[in-house]
MIDOSE-1310 file (N, C-alpha, C; in nm, 2 decimals, decimal comma, always signed):
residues 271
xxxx	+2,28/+0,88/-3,11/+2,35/+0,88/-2,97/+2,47/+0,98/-2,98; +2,51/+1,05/-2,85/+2,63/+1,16/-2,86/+2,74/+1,10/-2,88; +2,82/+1,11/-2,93/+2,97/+1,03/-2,98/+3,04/+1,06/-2,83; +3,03/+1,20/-2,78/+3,09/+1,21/-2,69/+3,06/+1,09/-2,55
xxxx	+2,97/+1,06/-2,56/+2,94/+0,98/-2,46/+2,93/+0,83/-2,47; +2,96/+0,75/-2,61/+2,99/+0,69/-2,70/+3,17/+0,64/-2,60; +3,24/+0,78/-2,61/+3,38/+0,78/-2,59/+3,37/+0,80/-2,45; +3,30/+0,83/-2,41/+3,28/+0,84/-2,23/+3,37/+1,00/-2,24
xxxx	+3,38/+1,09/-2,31/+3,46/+1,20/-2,25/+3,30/+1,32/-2,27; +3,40/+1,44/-2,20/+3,30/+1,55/-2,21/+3,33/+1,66/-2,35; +3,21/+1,73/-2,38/+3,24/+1,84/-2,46/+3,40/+1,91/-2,42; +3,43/+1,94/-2,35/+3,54/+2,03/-2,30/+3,70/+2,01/-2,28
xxxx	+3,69/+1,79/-2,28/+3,79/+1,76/-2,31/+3,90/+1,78/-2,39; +4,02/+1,81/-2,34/+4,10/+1,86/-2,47/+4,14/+1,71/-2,55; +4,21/+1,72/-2,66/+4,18/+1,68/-2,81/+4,23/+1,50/-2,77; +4,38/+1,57/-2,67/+4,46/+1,45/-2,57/+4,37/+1,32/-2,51
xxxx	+4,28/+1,43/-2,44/+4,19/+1,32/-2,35/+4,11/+1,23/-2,45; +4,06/+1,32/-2,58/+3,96/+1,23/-2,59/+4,03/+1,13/-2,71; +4,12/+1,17/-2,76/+4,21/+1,04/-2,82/+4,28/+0,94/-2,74; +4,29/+0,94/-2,60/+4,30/+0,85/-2,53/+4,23/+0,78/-2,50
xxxx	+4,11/+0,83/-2,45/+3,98/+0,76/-2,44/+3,93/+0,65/-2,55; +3,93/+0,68/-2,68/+3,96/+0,63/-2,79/+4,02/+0,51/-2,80; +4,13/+0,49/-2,76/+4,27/+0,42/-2,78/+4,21/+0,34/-2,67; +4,20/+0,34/-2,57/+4,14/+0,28/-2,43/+4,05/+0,19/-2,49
xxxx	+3,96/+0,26/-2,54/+3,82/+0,15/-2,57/+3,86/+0,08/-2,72; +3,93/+0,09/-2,78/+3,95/+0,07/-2,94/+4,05/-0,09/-2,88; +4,10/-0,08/-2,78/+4,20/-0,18/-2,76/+4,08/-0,30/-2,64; +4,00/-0,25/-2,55/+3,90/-0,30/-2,53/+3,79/-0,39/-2,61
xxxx	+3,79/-0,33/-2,73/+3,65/-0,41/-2,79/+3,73/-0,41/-2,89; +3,88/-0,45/-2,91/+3,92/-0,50/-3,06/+3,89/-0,68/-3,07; +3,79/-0,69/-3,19/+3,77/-0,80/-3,20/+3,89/-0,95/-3,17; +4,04/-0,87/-3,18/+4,13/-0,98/-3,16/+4,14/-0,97/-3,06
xxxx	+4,08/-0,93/-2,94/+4,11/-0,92/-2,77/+4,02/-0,97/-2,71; +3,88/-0,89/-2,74/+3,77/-0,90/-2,72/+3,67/-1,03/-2,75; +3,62/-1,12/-2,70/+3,55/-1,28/-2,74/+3,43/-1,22/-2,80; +3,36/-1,16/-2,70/+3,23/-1,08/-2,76/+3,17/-1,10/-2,87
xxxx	+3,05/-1,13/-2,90/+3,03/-1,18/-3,03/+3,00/-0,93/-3,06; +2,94/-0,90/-3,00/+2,93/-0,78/-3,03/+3,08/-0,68/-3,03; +3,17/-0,76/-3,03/+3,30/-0,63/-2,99/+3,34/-0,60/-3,14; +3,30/-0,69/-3,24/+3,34/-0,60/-3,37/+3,22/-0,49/-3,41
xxxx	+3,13/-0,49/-3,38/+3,01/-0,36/-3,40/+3,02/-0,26/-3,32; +3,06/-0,28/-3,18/+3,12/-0,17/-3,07/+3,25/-0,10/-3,11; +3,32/-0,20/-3,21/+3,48/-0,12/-3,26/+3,44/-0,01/-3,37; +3,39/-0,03/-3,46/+3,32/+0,01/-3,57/+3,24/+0,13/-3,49
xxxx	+3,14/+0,16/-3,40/+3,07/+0,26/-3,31/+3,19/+0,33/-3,26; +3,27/+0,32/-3,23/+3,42/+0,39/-3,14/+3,47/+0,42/-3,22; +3,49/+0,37/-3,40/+3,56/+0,44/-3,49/+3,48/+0,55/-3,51; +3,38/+0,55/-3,57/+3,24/+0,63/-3,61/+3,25/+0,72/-3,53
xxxx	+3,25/+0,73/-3,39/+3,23/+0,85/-3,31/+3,34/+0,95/-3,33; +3,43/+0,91/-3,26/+3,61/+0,95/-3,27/+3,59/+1,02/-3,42; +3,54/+0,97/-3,56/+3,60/+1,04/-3,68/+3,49/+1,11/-3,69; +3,38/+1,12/-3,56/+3,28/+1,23/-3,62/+3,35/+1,38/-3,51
xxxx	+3,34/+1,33/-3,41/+3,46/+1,39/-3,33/+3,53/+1,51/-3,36; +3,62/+1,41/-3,41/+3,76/+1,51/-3,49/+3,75/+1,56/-3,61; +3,64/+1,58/-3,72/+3,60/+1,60/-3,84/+3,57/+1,81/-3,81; +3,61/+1,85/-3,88/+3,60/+2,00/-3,89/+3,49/+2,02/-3,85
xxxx	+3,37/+2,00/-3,88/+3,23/+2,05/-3,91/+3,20/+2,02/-3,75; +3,22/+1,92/-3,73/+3,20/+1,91/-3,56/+3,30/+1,96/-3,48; +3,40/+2,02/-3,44/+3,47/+2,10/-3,39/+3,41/+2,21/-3,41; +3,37/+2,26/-3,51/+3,33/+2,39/-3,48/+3,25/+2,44/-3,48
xxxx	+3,11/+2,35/-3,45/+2,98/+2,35/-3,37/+2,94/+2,24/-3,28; +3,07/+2,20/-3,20/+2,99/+2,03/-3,11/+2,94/+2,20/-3,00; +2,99/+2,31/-2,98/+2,98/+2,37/-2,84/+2,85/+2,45/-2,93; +2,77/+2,47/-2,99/+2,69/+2,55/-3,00/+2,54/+2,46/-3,02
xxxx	+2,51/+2,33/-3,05/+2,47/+2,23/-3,07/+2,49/+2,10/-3,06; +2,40/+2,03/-3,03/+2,41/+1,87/-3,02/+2,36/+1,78/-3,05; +2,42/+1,78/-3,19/+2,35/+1,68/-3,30/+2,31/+1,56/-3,26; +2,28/+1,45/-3,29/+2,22/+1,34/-3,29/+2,31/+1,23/-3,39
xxxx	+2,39/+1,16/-3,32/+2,44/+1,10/-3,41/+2,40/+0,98/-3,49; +2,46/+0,95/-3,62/+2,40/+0,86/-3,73/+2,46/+0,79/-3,76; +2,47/+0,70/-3,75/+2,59/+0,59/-3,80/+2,55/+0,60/-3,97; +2,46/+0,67/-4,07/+2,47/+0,63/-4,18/+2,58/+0,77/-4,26
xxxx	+2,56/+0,88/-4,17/+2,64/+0,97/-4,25/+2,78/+0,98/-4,17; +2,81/+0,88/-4,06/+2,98/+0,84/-4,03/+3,05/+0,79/-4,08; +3,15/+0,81/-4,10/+3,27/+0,71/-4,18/+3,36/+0,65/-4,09; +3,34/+0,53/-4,10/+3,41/+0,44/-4,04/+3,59/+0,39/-4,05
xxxx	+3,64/+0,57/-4,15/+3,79/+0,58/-4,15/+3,82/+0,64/-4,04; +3,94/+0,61/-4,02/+4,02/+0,67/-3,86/+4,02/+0,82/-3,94; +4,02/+0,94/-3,83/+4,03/+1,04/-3,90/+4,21/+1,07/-3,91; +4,24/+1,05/-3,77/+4,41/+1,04/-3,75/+4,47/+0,90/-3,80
xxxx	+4,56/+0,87/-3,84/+4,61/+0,73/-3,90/+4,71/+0,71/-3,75; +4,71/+0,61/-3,75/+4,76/+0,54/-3,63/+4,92/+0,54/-3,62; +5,01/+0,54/-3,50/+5,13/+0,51/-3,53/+5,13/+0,37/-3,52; +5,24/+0,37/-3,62/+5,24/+0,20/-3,66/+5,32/+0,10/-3,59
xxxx	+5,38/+0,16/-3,45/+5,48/+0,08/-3,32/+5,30/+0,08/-3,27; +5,24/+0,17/-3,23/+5,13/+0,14/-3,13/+5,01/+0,06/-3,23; +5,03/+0,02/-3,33/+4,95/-0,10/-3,38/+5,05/-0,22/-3,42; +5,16/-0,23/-3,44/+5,22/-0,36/-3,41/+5,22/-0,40/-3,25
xxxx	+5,23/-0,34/-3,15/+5,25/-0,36/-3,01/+5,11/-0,42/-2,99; +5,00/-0,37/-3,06/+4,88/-0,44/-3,02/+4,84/-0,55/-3,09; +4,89/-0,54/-3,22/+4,87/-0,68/-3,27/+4,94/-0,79/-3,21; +5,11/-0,73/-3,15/+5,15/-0,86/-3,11/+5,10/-0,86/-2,97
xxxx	+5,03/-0,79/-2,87/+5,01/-0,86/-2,78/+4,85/-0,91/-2,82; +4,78/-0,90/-2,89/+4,69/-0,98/-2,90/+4,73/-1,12/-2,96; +4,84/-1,10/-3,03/+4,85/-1,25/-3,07/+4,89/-1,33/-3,01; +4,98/-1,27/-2,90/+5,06/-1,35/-2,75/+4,92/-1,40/-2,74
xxxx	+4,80/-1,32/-2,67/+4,68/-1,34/-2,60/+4,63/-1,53/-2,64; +4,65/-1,51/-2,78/+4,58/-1,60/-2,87/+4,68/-1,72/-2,80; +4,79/-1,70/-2,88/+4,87/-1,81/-2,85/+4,86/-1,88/-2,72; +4,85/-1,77/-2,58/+4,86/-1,81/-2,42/+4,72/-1,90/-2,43
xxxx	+4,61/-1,83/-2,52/+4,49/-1,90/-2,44/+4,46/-2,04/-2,54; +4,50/-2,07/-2,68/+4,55/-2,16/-2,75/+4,62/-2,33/-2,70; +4,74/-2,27/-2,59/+4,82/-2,34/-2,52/+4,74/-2,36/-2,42; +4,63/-2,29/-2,33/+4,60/-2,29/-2,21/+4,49/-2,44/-2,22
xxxx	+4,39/-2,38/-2,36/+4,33/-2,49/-2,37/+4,36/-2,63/-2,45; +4,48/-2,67/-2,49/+4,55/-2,79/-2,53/+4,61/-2,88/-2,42; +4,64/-2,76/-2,28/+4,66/-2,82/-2,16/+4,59/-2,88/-2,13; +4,44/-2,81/-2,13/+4,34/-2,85/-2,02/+4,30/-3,02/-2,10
xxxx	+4,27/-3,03/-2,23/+4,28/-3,11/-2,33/+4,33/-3,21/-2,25; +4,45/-3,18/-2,23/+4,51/-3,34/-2,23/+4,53/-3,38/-2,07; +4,51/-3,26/-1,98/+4,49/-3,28/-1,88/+4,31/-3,40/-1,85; +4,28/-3,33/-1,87/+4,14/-3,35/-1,92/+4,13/-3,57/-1,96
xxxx	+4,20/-3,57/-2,05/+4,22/-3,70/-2,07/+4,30/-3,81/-2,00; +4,41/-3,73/-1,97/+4,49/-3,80/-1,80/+4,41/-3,84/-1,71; +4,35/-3,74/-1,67/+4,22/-3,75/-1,56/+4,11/-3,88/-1,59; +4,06/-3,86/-1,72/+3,98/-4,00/-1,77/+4,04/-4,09/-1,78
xxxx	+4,15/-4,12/-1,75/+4,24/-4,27/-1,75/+4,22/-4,33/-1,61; +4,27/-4,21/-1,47/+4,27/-4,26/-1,36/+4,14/-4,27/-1,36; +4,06/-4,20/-1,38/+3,92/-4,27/-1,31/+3,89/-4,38/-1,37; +3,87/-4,42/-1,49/+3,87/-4,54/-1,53/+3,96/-4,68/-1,48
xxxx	+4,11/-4,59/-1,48/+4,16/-4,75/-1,41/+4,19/-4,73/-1,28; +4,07/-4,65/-1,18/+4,06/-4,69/-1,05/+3,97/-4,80/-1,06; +3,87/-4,84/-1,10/+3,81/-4,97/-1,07/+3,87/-5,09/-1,05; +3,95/-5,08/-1,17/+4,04/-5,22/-1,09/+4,12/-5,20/-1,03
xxxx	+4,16/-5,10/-1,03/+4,28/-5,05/-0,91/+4,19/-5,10/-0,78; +4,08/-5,05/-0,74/+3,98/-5,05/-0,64/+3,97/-5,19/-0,62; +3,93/-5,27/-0,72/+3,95/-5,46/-0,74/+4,06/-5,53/-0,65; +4,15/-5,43/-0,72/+4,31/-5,57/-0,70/+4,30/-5,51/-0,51
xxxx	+4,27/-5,42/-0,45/+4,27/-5,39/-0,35/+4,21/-5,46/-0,25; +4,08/-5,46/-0,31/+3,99/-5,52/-0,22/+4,06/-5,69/-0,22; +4,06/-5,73/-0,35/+4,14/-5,93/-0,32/+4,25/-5,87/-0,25; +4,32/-5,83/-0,27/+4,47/-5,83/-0,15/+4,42/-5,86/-0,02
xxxx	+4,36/-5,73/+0,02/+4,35/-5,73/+0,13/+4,25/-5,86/+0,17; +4,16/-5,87/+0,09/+4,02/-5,98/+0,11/+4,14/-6,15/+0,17; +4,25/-6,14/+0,10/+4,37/-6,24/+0,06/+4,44/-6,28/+0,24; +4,44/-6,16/+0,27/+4,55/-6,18/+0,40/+4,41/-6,19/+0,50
xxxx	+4,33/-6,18/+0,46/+4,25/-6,23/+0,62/+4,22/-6,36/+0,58; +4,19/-6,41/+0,47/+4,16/-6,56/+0,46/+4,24/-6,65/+0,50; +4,20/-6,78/+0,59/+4,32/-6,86/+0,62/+4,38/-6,92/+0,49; +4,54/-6,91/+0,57/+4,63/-6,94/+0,48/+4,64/-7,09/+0,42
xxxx	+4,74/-7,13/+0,33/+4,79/-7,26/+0,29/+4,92/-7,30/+0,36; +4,95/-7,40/+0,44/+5,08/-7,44/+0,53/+5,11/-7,53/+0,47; +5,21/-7,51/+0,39/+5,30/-7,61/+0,33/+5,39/-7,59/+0,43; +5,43/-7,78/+0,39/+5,63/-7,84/+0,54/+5,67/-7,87/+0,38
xxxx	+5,79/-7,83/+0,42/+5,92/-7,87/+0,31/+6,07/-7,87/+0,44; +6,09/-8,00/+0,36/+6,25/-8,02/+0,44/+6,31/-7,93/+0,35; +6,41/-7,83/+0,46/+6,55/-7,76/+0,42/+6,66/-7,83/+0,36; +6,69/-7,77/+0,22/+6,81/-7,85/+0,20/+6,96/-7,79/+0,21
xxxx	+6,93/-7,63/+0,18/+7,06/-7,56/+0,29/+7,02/-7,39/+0,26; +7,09/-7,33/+0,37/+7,06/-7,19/+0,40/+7,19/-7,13/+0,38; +7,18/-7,02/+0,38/+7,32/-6,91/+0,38/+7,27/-6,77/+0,42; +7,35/-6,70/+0,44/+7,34/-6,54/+0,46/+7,45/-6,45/+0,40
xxxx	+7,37/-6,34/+0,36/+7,50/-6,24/+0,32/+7,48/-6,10/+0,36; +7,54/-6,08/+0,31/+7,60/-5,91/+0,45/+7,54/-5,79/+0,32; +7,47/-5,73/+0,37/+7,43/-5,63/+0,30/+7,40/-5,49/+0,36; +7,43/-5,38/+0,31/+7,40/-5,26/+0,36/+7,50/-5,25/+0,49
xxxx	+7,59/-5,25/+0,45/+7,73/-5,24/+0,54/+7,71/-5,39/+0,66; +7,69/-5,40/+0,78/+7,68/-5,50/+0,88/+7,56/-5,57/+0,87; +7,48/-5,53/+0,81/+7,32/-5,61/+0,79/+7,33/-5,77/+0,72; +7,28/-5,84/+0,75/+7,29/-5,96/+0,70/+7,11/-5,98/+0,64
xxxx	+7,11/-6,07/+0,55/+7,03/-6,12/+0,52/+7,01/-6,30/+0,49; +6,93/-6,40/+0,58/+6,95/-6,51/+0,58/+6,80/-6,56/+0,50; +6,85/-6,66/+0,41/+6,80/-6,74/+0,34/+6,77/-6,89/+0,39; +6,67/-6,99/+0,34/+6,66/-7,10/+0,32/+6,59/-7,14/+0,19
xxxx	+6,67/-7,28/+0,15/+6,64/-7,31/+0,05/+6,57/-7,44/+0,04; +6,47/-7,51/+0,00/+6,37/-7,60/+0,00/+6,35/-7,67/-0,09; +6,30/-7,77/-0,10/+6,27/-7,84/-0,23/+6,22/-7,78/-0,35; +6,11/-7,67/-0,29/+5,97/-7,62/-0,35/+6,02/-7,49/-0,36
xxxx	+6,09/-7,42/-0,24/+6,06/-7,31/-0,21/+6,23/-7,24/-0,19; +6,25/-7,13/-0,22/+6,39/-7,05/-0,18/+6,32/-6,93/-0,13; +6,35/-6,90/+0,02/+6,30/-6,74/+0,07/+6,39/-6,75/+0,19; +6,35/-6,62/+0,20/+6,41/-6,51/+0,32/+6,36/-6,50/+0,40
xxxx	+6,43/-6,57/+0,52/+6,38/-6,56/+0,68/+6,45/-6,51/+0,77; +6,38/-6,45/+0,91/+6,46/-6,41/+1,01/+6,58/-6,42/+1,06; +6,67/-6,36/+1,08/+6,77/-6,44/+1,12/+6,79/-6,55/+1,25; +6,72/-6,51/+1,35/+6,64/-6,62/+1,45/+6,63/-6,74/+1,39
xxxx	+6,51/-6,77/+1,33/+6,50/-6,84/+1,25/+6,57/-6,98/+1,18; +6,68/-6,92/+1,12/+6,80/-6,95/+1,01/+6,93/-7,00/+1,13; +6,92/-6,91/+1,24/+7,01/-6,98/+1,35/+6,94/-7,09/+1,39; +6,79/-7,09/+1,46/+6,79/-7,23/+1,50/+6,71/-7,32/+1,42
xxxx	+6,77/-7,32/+1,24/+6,73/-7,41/+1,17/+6,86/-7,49/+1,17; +7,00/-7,38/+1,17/+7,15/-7,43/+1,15/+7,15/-7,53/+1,26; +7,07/-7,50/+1,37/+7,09/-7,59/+1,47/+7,01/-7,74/+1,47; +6,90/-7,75/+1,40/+6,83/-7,84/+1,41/+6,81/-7,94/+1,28
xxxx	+6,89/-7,84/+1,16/+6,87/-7,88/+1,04/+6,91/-8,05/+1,00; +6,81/-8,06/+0,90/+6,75/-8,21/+0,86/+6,65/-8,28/+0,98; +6,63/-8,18/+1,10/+6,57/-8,26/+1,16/+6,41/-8,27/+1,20; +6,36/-8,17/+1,14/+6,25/-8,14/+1,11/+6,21/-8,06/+0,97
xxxx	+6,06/-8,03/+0,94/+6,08/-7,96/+0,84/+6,00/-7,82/+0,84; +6,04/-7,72/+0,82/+5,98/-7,59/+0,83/+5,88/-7,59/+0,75; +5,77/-7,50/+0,78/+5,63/-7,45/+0,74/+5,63/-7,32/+0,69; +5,54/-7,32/+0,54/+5,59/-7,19/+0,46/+5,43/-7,15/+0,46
xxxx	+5,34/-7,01/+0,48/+5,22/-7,00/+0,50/+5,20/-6,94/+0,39; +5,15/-6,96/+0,29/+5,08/-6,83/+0,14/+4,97/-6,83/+0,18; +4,88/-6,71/+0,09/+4,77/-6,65/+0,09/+4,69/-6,76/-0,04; +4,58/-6,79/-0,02/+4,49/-6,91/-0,05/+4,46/-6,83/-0,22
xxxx	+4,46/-6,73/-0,23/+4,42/-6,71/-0,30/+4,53/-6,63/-0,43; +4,64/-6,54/-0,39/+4,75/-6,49/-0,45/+4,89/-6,59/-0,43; +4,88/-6,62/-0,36/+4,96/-6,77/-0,35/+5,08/-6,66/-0,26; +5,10/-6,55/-0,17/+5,16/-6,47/-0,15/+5,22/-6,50/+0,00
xxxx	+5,34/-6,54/-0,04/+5,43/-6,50/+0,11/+5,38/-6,47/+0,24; +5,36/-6,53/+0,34/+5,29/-6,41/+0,45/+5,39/-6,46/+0,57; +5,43/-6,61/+0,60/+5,51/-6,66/+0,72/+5,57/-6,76/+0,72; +5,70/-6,75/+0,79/+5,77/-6,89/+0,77/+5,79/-6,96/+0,93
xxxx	+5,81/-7,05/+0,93/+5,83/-7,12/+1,10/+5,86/-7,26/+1,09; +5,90/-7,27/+1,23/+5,97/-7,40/+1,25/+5,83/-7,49/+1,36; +5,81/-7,62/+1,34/+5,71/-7,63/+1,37/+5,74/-7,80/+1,45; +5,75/-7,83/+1,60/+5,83/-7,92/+1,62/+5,77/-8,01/+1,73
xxxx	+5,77/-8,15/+1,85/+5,68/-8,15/+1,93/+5,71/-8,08/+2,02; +5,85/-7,99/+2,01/+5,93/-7,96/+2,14/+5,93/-7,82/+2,14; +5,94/-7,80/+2,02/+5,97/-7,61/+1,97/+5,86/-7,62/+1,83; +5,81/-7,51/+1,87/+5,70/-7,46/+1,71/+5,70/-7,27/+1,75
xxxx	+5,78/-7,23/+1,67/+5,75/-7,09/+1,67/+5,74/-7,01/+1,48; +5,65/-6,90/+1,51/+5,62/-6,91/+1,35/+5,70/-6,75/+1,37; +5,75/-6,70/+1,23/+5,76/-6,52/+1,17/+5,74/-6,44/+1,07; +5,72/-6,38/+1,09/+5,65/-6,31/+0,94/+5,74/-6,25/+0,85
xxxx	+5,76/-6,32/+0,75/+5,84/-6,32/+0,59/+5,87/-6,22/+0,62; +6,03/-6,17/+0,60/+6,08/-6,06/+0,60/+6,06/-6,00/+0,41; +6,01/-6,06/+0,33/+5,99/-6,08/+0,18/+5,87/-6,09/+0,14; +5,76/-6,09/+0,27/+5,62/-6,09/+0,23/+5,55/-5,96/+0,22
xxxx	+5,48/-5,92/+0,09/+5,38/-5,84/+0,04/+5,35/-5,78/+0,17; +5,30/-5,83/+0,28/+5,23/-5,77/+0,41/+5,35/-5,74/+0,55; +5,46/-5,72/+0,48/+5,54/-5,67/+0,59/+5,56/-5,51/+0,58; +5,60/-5,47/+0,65/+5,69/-5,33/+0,67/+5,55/-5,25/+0,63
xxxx	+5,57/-5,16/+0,55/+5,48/-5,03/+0,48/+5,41/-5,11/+0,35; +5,43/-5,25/+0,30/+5,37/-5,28/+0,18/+5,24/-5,31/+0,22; +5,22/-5,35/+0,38/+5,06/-5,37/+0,43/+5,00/-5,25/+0,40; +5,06/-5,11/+0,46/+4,90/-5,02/+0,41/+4,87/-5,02/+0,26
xxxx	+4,99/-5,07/+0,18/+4,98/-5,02/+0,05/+4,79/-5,06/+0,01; +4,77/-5,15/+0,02/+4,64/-5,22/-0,04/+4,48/-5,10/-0,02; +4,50/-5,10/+0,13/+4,43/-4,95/+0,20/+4,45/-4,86/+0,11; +4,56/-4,75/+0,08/+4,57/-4,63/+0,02/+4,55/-4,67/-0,08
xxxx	+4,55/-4,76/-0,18/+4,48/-4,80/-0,34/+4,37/-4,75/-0,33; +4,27/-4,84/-0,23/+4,14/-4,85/-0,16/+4,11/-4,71/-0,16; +4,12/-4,64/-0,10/+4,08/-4,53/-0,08/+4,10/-4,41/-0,18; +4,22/-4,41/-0,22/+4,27/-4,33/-0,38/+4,13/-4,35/-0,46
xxxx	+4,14/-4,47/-0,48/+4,03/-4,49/-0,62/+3,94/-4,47/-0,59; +3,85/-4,49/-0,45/+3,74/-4,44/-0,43/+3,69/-4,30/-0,47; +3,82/-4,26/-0,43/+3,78/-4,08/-0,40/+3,79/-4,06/-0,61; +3,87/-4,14/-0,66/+3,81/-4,07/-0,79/+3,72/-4,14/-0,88
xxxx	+3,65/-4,24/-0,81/+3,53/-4,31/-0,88/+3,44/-4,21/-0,83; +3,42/-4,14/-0,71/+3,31/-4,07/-0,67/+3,33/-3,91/-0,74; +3,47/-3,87/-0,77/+3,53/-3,78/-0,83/+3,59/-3,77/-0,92; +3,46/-3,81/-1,03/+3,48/-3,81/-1,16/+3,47/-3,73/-1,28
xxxx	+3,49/-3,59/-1,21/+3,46/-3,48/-1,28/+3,62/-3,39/-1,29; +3,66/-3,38/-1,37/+3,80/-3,33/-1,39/+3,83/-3,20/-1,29; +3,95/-3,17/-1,21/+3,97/-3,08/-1,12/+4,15/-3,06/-1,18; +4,18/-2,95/-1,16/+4,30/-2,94/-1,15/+4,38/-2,97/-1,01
xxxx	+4,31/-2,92/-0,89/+4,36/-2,97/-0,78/+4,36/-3,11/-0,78; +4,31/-3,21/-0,83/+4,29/-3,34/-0,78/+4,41/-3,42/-0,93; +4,38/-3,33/-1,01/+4,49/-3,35/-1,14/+4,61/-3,45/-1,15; +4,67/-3,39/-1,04/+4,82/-3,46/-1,00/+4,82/-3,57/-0,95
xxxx	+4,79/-3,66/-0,88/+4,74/-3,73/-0,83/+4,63/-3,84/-0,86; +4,60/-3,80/-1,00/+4,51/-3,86/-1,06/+4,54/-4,02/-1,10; +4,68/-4,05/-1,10/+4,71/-4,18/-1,19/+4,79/-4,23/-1,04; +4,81/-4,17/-0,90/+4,88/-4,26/-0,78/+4,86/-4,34/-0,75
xxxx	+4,70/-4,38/-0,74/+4,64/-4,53/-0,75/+4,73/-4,67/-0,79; +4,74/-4,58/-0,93/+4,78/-4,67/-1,02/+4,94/-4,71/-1,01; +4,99/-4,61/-1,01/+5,16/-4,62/-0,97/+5,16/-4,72/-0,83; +5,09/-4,70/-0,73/+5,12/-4,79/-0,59/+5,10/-4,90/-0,63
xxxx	+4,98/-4,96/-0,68/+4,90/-5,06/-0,71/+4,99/-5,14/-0,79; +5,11/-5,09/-0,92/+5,21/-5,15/-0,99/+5,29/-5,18/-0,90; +5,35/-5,08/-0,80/+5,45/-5,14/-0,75/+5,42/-5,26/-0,65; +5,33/-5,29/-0,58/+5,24/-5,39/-0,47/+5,25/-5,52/-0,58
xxxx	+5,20/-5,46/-0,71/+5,17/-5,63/-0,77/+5,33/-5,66/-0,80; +5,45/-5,57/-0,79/+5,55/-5,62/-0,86/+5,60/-5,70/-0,70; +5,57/-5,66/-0,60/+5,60/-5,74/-0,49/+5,53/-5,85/-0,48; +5,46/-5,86/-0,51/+5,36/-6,01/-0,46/+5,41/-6,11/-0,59
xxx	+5,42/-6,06/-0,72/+5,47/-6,16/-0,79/+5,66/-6,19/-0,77; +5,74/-6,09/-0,69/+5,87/-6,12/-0,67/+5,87/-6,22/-0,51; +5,79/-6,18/-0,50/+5,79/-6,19/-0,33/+5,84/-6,37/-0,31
């Protein structure tokens, strides 16, 4: 094969061009750049050409003939020796190369194994969801306990928070509530509602033949924003039981399940 075409240049190129051309493909197919299982035999063909190239005997007949080239009578020595800044510069950016794609795949590694956690502990993540929720639709348990005394305290500048305290039970009720217990107290006994099955806070009320009004636990699992929590579990884990195949976009996000799902059980057991 023609070396010149080997190097992609023409007979006519001056000496410049075709040592660049050289240097171009030599940094292309250098086995420490290059993955290729063939880029160390392509380096070795690029050396071979170039030192047949630049060798006397071919300069001063490549223009009168055009030999056939032989990889057995080439020598695979550089004919020019290299400057030794533009072969350190290449060794070290290949070895950056190494290092970047070294680190790239120790990421993916352990990304990789992150990812196999959440999917695995979405199932029960997906579990504890379904009983929550399965929990607040079942009818509840109404326990009466006589009040044995209440208080309130002032929180978050003018905010008050009122309590009652029970035989059985010490929780946090409305302040409604707590006013017209102060009014009636000892004379009936309030009704505390849990969930049948997490034993979980859901309502407190006064329950009377004259007055019966009920309110929903200001301290219960199912107030404010802790109600959707059970849903977004629910649906989190879904999406990565069905997407169980590692993604970097889905990456981040991979263990949220899990973090909601801790905080929800730390409410239902404080609650």
């Amino acid at each position: 094969m023609d070396p010149y075409q080997i190097l992609g240049v023409s007979r006519n190129d001056s000496s410049e061009t075709i040592r660049a051309a050289y240097r171009k493909l030599v940094k292309k197919y250098h086995p420490d750049i290059n993955s290729s299982p063939d880029a160390a035999q392509m380096t070795a063909l690029i050396n071979q050409a170039y030192d047949l190239i630049t060798s006397n005997h071919w300069s001063l007949n490549h223009n009168q003939q055009t030999p056939t080239y032989s990889q057995q009578t080439a020598t695979p020595e550089y004919a020019t020796p290299e400057d030794p800044t533009e072969v350190y510069k290449r060794n070290y950016k290949a070895r950056k190369f190494r290092e970047a794609k070294a680190k790239k795949e120790a990421r993916i590694r352990f990304e990789k194994s992150i990812y196999k956690l959440g999917w695995l502990s979405s199932f029960p993540s997906a579990l504890f969801a379904l009983i929550v929720i399965l929990d607040f639709f079942l009818p509840p348990n109404v326990r009466y306990d006589m009040p044995i005394a209440g208080y309130e305290k002032i929180v978050r500048g003018t905010s008050t928070e009122s309590f009652i305290r029970t035989a059985s039970y010490y929780v946090e009720v409305p302040r409604e509530m707590y006013q017209i217990y102060s009014l009636r107290a000892g004379e009936e006994p309030i009704f505390i509602e849990v969930t049948p099955i997490l034993q979980s806070l859901k309502q407190v009320g006064i329950k009377h033949e004259e007055y019966s009004k009920a309110w929903n636990a200001p301290a219960s699992p199912y107030a404010h924003f802790f109600f959707a929590m059970p849903y977004i579990i629910l649906v989190i884990s879904m999406i990565y039981i069905v997407k169980n195949e590692y993604s970097a976009n889905r990456y981040p996000f991979c263990l949220l399940h899990l973090f909601i799902a801790f905080i929800l059980l730390m409410k239902i057991v404080y609650s």
